[in-house]
C-alpha positions in Angstrom: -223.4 89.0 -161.4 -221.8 92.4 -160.0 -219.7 92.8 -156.8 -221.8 95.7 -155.0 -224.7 95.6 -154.8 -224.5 92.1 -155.6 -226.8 89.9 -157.7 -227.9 86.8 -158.9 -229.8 85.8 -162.0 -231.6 82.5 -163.0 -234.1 81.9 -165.4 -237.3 79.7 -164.3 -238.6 78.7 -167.8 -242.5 77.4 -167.6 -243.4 73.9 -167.3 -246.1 74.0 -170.4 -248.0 76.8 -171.9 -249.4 78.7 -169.5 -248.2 76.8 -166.4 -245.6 78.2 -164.4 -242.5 76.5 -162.4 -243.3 75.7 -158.9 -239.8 78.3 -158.3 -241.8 80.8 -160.8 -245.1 80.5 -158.7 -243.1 80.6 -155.3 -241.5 84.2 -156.0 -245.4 85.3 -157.0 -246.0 84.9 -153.2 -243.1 85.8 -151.6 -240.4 87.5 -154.0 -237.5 86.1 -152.2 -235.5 83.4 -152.8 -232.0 81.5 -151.3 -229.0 80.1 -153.4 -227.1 77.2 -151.6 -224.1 76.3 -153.6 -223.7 72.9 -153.6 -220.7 70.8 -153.0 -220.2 67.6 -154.4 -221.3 65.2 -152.0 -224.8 67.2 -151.8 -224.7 66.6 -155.5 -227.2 63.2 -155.7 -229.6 65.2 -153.3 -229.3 68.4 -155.2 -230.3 66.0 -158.4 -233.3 64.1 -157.0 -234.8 67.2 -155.9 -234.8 68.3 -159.5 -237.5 65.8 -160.4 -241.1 67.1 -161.6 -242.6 67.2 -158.2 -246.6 68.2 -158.1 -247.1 71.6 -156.8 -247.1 71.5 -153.2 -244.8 69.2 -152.5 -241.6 70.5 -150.6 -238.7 68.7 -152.1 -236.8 69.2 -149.0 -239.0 66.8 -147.2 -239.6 64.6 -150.4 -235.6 64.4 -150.6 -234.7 64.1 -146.8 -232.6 67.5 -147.3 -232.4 69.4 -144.2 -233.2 73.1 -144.2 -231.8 76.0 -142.0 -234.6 79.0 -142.0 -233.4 82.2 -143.5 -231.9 85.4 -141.6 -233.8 88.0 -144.0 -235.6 86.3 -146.3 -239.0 83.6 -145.7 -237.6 80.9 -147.5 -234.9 78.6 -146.2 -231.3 77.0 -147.5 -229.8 73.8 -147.4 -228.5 73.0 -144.2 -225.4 71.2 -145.5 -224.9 74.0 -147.6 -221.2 75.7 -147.7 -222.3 78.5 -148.5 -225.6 80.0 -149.3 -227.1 83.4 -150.8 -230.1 84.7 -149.2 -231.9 86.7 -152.1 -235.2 89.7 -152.5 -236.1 89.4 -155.9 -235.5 93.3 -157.7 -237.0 92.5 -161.6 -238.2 90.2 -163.4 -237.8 90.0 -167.1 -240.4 88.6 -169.8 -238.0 87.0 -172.8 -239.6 85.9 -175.8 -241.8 82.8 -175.3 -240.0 79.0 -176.4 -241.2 77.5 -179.6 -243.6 75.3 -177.9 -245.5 78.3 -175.9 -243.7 78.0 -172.6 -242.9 81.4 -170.7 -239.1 82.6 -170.6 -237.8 84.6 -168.5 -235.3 85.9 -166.3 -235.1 86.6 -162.7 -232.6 89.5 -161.0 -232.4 89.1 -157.1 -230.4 91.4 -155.0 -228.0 89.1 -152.9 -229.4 90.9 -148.7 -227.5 88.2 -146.9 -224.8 85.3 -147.2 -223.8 82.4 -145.4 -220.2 81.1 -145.7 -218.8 78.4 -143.3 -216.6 78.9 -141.6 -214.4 76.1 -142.5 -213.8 77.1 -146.2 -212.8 80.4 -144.9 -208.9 80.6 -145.1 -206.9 83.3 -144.6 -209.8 86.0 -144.4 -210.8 84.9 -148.2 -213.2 82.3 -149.0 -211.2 78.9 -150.5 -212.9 77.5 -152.8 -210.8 74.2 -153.2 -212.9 73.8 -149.1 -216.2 74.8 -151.1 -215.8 72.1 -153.4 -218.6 73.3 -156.1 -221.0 71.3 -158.1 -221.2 73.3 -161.3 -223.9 73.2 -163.5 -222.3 72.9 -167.1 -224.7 72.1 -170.0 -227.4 69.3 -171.0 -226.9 66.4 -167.8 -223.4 67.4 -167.3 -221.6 68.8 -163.9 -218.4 69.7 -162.9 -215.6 70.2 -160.2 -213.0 72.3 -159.7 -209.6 71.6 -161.3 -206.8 73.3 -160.4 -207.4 77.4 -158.8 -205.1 79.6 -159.5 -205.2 83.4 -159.6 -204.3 85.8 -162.2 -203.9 89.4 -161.1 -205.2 92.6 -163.1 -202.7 94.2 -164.8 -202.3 97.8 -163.5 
């Protein structure tokens, strides 16, 4: 969200009235988090661990997804992982509640570490045609990259 200090934001939406997301619960405990950007050939794995799993269960070992611990942060990333954002959260904000009672809200963590392989890196710059991201779009649809270009500033 900004280049320094960078940020990410998400927004772990309840699963019922009063009944949290696992990911909302998790960040209770310990209030940091990792982002692994995920290409597409992690995208089925990515998918099947987004299935209503009871509390408890890790969906790394549900999903067969191998993890790589975190550098400064408790939780881990995905192993296969190009690239990956290691993540304390710095606020939390309350948004008004969804029509059927469920908690919104939005969570700001400070990016403390990342991980880039070192095969997308090209040139000193990362190259995202190597990252190959799975982007979330809207409703059940993803994307890919299409062509990259860049477009300078002006001035």
């Amino acid at each position: 969200m900004s280049a320094e200090p960078p940020y990410v934001v998400f927004g772990p939406n309840g699963k019922g009235p009063g009944v949290g997301k696992d990911t909302w619960e998790n960040l209770l405990a310990v209030p940091e988090f990792t982002v692994s950007l995920v290409c597409e050939e992690d995208g089925p794995a990515m998918n099947a661990s987004s299935q209503a799993f009871p509390a408890g269960v890790s969906e790394f070992e549900a999903c067969g997804i191998a993890r790589l611990p975190g550098q400064l942060v408790k939780p881990p990333r995905v192993a296969s992982a190009k690239a990956a954002l290691e993540c304390r959260v710095y606020q939390s904000v309350a948004l008004p509640r969804l029509a059927d009672g469920r908690e919104n809200r939005v969570v700001i963590g400070e990016v403390v570490g990342i991980y880039i392989a070192d095969e997308v890196i090209h040139d000193g710059r990362v190259d995202e045609r190597l990252l190959q991201p799975l982007t979330r779009l809207g409703y059940m649809n993803y994307g890919t990259l299409g062509t990259v270009f860049e477009l300078n500033r002006p001035g």
